[in-house]
C-alpha positions as CSV (number, residue, x, y, z in Angstrom):
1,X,0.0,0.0,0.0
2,X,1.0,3.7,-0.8
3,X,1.9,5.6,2.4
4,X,0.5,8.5,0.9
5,X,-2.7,7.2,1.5
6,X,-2.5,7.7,5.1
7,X,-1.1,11.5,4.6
8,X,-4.1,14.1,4.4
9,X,-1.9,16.4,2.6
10,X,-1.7,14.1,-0.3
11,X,-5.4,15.2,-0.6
12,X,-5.3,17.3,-3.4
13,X,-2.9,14.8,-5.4
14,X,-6.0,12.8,-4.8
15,X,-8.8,14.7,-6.0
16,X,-6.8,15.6,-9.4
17,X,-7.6,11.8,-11.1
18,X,-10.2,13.2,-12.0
19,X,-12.6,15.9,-11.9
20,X,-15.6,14.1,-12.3
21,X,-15.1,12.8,-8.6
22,X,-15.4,16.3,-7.2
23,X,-19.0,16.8,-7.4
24,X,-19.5,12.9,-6.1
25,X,-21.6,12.2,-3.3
26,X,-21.4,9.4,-0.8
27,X,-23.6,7.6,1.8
28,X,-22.5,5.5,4.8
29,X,-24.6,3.3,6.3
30,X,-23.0,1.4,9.7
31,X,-24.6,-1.1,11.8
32,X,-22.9,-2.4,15.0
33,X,-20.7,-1.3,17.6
34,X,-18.8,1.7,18.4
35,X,-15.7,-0.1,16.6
36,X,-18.1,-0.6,13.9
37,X,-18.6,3.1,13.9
38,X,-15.5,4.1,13.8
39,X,-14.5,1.9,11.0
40,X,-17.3,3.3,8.7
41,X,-16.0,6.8,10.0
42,X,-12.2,5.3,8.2
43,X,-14.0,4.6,5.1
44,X,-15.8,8.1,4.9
45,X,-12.7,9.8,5.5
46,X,-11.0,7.3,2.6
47,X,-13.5,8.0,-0.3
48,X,-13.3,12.5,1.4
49,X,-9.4,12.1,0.2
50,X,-10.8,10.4,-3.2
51,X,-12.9,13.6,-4.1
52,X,-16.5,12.1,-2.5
53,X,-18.4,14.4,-0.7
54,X,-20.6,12.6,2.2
55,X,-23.9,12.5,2.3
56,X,-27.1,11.0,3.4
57,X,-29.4,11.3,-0.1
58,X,-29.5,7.8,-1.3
59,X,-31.0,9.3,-4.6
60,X,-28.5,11.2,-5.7
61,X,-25.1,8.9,-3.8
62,X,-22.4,8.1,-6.7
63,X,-20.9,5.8,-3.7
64,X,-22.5,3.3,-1.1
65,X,-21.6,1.8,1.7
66,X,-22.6,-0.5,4.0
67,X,-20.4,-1.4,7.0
68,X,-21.7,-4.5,8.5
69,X,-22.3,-6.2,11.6
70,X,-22.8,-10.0,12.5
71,X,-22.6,-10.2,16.3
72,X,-26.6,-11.2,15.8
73,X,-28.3,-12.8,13.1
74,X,-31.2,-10.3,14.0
75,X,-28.6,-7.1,12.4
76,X,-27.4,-9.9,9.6
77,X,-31.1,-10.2,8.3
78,X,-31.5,-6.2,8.8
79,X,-28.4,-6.0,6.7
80,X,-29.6,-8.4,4.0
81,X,-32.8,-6.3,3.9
82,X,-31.0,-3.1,3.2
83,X,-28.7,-4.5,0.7
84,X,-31.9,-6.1,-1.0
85,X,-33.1,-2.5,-1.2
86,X,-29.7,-1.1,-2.7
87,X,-30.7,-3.4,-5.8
88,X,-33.7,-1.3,-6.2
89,X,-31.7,1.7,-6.3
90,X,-29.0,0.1,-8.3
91,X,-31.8,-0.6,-11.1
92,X,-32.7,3.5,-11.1
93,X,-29.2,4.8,-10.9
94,X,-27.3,2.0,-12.8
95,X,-23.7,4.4,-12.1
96,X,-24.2,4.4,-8.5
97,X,-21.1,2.1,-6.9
98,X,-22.3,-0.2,-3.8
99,X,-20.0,-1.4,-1.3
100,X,-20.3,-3.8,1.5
101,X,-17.4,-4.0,4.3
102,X,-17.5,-4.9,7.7
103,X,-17.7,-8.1,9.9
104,X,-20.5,-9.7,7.8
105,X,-18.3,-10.1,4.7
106,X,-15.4,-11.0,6.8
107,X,-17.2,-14.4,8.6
108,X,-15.8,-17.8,7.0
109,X,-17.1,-19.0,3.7
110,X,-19.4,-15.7,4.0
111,X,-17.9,-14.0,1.1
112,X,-18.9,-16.6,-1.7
113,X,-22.8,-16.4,-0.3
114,X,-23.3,-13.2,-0.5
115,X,-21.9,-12.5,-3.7
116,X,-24.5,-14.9,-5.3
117,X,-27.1,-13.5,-2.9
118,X,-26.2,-10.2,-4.0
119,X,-24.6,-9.7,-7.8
120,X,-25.3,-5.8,-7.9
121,X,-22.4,-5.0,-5.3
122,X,-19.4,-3.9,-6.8
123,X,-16.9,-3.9,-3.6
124,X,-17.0,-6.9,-1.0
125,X,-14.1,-5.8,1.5
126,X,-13.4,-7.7,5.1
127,X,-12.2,-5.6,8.6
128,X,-9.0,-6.7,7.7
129,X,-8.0,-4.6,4.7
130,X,-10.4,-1.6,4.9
131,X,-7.0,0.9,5.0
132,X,-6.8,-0.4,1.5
133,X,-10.3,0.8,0.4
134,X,-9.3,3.2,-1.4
135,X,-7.4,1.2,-3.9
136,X,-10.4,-0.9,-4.4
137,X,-12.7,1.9,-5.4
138,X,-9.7,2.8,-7.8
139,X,-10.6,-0.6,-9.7
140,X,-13.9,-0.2,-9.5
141,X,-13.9,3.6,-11.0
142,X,-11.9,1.7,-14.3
143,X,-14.7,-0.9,-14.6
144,X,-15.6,-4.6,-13.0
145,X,-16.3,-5.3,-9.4
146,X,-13.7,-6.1,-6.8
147,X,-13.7,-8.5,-3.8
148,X,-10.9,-8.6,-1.5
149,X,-11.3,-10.5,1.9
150,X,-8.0,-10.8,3.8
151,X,-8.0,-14.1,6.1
152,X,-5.6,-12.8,8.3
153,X,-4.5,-9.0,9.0
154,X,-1.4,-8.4,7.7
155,X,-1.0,-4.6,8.7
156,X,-2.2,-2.9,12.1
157,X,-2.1,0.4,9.6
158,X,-5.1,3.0,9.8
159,X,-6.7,5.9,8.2
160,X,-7.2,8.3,11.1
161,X,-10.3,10.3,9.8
162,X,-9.5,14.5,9.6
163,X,-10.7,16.0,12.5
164,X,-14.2,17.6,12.5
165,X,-13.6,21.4,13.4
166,X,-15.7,21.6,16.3
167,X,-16.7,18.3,16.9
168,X,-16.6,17.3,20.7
169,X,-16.2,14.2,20.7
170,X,-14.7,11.1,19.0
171,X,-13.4,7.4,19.1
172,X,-10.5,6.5,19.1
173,X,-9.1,3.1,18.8
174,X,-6.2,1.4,20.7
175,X,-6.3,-2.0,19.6
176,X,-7.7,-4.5,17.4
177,X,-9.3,-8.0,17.3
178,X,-9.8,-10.6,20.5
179,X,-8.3,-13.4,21.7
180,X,-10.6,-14.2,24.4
181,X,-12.7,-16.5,22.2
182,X,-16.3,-16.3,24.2
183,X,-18.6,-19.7,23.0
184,X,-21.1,-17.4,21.8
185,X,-19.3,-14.2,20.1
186,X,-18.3,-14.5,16.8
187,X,-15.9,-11.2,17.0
188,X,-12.3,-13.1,17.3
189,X,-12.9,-14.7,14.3
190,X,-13.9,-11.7,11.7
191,X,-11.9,-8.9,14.0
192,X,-8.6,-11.4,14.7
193,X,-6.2,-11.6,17.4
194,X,-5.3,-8.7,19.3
195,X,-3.2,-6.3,17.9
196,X,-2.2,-2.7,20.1
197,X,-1.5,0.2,18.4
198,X,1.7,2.1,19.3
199,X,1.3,4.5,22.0
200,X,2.7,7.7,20.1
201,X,0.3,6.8,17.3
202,X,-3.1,7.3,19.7
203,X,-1.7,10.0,21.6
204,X,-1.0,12.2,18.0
205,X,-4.5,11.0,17.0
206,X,-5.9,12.4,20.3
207,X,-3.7,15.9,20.0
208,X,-4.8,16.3,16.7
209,X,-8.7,16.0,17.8
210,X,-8.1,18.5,20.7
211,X,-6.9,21.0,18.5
212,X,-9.6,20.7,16.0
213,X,-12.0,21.3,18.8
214,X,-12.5,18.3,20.2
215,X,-12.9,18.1,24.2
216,X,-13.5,14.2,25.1
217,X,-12.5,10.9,23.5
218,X,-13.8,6.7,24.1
219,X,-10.5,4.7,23.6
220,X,-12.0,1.6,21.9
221,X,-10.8,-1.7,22.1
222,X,-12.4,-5.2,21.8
223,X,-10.9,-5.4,25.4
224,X,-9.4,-2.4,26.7
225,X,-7.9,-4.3,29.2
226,X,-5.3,-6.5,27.4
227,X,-3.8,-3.5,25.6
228,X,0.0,-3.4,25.2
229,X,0.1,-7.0,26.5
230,X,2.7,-7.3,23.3
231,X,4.8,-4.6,24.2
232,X,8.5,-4.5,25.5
233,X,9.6,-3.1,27.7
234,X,6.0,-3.1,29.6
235,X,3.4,-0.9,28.8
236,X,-0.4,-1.2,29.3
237,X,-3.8,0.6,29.4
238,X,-3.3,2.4,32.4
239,X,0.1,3.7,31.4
240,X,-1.5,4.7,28.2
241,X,-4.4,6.4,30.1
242,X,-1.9,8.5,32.6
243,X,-0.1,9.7,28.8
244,X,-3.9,10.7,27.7
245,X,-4.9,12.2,30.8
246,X,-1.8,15.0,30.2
247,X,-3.0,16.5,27.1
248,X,-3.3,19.8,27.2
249,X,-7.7,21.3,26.8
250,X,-8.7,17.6,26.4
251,X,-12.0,17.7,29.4
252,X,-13.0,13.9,29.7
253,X,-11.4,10.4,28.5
254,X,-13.7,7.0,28.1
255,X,-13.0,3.5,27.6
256,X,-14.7,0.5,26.2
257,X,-14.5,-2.6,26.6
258,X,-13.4,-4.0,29.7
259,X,-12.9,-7.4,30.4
260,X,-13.5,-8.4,33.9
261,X,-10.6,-10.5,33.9
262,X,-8.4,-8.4,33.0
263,X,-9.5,-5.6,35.1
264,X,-6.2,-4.4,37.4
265,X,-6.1,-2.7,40.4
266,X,-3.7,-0.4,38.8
267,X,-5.9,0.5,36.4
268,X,-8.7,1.1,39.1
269,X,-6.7,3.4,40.3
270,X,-5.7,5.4,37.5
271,X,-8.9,5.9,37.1
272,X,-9.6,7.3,40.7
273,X,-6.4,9.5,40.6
274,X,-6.8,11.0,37.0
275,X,-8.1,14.4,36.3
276,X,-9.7,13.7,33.0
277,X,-10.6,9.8,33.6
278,X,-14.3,9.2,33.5
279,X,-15.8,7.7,36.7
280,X,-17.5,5.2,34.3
281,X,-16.6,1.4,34.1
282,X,-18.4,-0.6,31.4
283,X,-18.0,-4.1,32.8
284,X,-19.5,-6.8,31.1
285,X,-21.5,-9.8,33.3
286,X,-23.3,-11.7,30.6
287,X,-24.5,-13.9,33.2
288,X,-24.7,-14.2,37.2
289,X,-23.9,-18.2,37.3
290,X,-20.7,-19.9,37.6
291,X,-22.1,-22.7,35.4
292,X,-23.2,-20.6,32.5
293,X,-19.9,-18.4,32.9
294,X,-17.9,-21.7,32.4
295,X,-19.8,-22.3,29.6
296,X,-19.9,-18.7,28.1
297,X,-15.9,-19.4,28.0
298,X,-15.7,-16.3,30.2
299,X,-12.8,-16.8,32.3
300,X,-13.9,-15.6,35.6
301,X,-16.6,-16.6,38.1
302,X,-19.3,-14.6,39.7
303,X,-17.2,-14.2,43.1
304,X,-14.4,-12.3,40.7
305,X,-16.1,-10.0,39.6
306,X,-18.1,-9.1,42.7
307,X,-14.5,-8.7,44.0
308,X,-13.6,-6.3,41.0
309,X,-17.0,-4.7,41.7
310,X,-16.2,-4.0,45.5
311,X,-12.9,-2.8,44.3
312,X,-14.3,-0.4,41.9
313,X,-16.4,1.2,44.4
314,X,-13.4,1.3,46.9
315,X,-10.9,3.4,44.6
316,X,-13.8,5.4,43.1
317,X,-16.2,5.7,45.4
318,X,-18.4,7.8,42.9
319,X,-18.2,5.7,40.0
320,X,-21.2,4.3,37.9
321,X,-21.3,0.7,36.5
322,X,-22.7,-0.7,33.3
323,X,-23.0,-4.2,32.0
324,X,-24.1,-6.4,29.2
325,X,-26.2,-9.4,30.3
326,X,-27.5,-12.6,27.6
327,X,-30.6,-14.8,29.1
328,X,-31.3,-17.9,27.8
329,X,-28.2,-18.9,27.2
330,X,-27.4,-23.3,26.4
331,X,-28.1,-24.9,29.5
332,X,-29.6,-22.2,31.7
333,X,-31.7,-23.2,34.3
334,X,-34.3,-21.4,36.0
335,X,-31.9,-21.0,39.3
336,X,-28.8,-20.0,37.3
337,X,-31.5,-16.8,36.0
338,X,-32.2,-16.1,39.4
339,X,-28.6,-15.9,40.5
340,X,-28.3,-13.8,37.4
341,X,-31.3,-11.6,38.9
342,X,-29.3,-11.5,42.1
343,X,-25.7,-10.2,40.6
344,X,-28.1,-7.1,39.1
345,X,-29.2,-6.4,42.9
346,X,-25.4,-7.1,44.2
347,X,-23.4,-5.4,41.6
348,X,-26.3,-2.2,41.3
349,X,-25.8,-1.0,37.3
350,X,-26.9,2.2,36.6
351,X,-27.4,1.0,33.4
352,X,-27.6,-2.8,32.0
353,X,-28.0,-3.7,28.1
354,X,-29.2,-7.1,27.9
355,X,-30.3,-9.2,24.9
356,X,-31.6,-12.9,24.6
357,X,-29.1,-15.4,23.1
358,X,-29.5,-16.2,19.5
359,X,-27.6,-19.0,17.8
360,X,-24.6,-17.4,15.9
361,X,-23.3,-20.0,13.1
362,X,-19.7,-20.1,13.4
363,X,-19.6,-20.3,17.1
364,X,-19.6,-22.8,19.9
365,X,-22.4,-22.4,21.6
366,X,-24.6,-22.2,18.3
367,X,-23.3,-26.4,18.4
368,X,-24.6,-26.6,22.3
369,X,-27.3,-29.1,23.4
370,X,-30.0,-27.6,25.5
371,X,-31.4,-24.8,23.5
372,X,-33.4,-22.3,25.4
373,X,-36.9,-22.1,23.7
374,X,-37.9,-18.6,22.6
375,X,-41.0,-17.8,24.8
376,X,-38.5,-19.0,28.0
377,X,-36.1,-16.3,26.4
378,X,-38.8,-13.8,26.2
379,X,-40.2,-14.3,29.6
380,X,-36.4,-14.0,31.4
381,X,-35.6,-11.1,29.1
382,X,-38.9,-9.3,30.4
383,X,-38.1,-10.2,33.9
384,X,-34.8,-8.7,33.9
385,X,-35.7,-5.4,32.5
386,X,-37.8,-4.9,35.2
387,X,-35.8,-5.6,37.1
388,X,-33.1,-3.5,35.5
389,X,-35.6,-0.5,35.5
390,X,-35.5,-0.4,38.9
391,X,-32.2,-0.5,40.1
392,X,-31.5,1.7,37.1
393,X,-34.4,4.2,38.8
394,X,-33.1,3.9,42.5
395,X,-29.4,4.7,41.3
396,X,-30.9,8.1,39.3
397,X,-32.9,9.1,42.4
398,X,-30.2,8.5,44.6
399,X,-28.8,11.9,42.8
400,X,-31.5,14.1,43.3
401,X,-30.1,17.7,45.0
402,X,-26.3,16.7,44.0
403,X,-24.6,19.0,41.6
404,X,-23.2,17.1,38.9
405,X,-20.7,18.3,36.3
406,X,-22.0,18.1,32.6
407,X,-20.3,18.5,29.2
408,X,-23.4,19.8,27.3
409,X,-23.6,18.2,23.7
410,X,-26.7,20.4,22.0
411,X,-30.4,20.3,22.2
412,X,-32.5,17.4,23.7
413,X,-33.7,15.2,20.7
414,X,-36.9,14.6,22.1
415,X,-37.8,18.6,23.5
416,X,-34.9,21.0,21.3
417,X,-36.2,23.5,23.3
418,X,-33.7,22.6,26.1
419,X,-30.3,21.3,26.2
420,X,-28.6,17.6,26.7
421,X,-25.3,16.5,28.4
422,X,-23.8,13.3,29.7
423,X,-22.3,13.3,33.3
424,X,-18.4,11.6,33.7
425,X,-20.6,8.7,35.1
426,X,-22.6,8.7,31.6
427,X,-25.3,9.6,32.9
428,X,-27.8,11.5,30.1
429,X,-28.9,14.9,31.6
430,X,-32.0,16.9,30.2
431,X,-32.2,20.9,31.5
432,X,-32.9,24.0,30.4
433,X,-30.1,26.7,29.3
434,X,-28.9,29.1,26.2
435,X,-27.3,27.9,23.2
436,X,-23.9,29.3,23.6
437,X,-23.5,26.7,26.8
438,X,-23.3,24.2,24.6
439,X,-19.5,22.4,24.4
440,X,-18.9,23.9,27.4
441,X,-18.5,22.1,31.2
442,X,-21.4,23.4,33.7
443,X,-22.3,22.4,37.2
444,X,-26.4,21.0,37.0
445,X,-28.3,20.4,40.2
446,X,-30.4,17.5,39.4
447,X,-34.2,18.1,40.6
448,X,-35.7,15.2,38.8
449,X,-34.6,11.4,38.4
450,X,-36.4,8.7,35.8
451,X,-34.9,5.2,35.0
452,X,-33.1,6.6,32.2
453,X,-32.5,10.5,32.3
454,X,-31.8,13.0,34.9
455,X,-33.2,16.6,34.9
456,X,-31.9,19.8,36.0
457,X,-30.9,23.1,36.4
458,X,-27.6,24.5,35.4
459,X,-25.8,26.7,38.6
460,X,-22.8,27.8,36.6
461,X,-20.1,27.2,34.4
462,X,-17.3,25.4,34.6
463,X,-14.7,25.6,31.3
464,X,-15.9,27.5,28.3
465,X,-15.1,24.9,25.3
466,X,-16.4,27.6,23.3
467,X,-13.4,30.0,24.4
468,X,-11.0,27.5,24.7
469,X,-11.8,26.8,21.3
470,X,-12.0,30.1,19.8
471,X,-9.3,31.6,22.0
472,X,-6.7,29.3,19.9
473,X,-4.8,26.4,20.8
């Protein structure tokens, strides 16, 4: 691959192959993850440096694409619908370009079905050559269609999209791929084994962000935890936080995932001595029994993490906890739910995102005898939210009358006449204030708690973003 393909000052070498690109439109559609986000956010920025201006008018896009997902087959079949729906599109623009990248192509044997299922794409690319999409729009621009799925990653190279002037947040990532290999999780084999970006690489990413405007950042990994593992001399995630937490007008840092297992006590405490650090640990359960745990291929039992939980909220007395939970899982019994029920009470999430196990082909546990039937599935699932609700709702309420620092984002989607901001806990914040608040830090006493939101009143202000920003940097 051409280096200069990574430089954005090559960008007007780019354009010049050809003026028809100029007046090009694209349209990006992702489905997944934050990593999935991000990736589709590389591919944007890729086809930007090719002349392609984005877009969201399907009607008039030179240029689609589709980053996929496959964690569920739920998002596959949405996926296959859409792409079913580009062939309409196809057949009243014949010159539009469609391109499908992502985890779904990148599954084994996947490629070769969904070609036949779908002969109007011209560009099938995996997750582990997207840096290279640039080069396969190049062919396709000549003439013919182009598939290029990479078995293994050969490269940790990235695109790091331009910063947005303004913007005030974005991902980041760290690290690719997994090697933790979960029975039911498909991600190791269509993301790879683990590979950690170079320290000086993320830290340049994340200066370059701050001076375009940009005032907090989500390091992304698969698994947070495990970063650097491959280094030498030693160097991990919480050395690589305390480098981030030094940059200069940067407000807040995030992280996700964390592994359980991997969770430190170092890194616990870089999290309670940082300045920048978010009070937030995203720390994924799945399941409350030791049986299913084994089973899930987790690594840890219910008694570790409880001990990871208790010393969470020993370091960072303040902090807020979220999780991921699967019912129905091979094999689960009616008593391992309930001890599942009773790690929600124990560990008390502020938030929980939970989701019934479907069978994911390519997997272990889609081979498992003792299938969970649906309406069991459905009646756990129910049960649990309500659960959730709950806990989520006494957590909320236990903040009523604190003031809480908020980094306010813009107008409330669902009432623009007032204004919406996360706390460092990630809590979501709904109060009233004037426009020119917003990207800055402000102090809200919260008067009003609900399972999911927290209302307020702003006191005062904090940092201005907006003359930090504006001020120069």
């Amino acid at each position: 691959m051409d280096n200069s393909e990574l430089d954005p000052r090559t960008l007007n070498n780019e354009t010049s192959l050809g003026d028809s690109r100029l007046n090009n439109k694209v349209v990006t559609l992702v489905y997944g993850c934050q990593m999935s986000e991000r990736d589709a956010d590389t591919l944007t920025e890729i086809t930007r440096r090719l002349g392609y201006e984005p877009s969201d008018d399907l009607e008039t896009a030179a240029l689609v694409i589709v980053n996929t997902c496959c964690v569920r087959e739920s998002a596959e079949n949405k996926i296959l619908g859409k792409i079913g729906e580009l062939k309409k599109l196809k057949e009243r623009n014949s010159k539009v370009k469609i391109a499908i990248t992502g985890c779904m192509v990148q599954q084994p044997g996947a490629l070769e079905r969904l070609q036949k299922r779908a002969p109007h794409v011209d560009i099938w690319a995996g997750t582990h050559n997207l840096h290279e999409f640039s080069s396969l729009i190049k062919k396709v621009e000549r003439g013919g269609k182009v598939a290029e799925v990479w078995h293994e990653p050969k490269a940790t190279l990235e695109i790091a999209p331009l910063p947005e002037k303004g913007k005030r947040h974005a991902s980041v990532n760290i690290m690719y791929g997994c090697d933790n290999f979960c029975s039911y999780c498909i991600v190791p084999h269509v993301r790879g084994r683990e590979r950690s970006r170079k320290p000086e690489e993320i830290l340049q990413e994340i200066k370059s962000l701050v001076e375009s405007g940009c005032r907090e950042v989500t390091l992304l990994g698969q698994n947070v935890n495990s970063y650097g593992k491959e280094f030498s001399p030693t160097y991990d995630f919480a050395d690589l936080l305390q480098e981030v937490d030094q940059i200069p007008w940067l407000l807040r840092i995030r992280f996700i995932t964390s592994h359980p297992k991997d969770l430190s006590d170092k890194l616990i405490k870089t999290v309670a001595e940082g300045k920048k650090l978010c009070e937030h640990f995203h720390l994924p359960i799945q399941s409350g029994s030791n049986f299913i745990l084994e089973r899930m291929n987790r690594k840890y039992t219910r008694e570790y993490y409880l001990s990871r939980v208790q010393k969470i909220h020993e370091l960072v007395p303040n902090a807020s906890l979220t999780t991921d939970i699967i019912v129905g899982f091979p094999g689960e019994s009616e008593e391992d739910f309930e001890q599942t029920l009773a790690m929600m009470k124990q560990a008390h999430y502020s938030q929980a995102f939970t989701f019934m196990y479907s069978k994911r082909s390519g997997t272990l546990a889609a081979k498992m005898e003792d299938q969970i039937p649906l309406d069991v599935k459905k009646r756990r699932l129910q049960k649990l939210m309500s659960v959730q609700n709950q806990e989520s709702l006494e957590w909320r309420q236990l903040m009523i009358g604190k003031l809480v620092e908020v980094l306010v984002e813009g107008p409330s989607k669902t009432n623009p006449q007032r204004l919406t901001g996360r706390t460092r806990g990630n809590e979501l914040v709904v109060f009233n204030g004037p426009q020119e608040i917003i990207g800055s830090l402000v102090n809200v006493r919260i008067n009003e708690a609900g399972s999911w939101t927290l209302m307020g009143e702003v006191e005062d202000f904090k940092k201005s973003w907006t003359f930090e920003f504006n001020a120069g940097i």
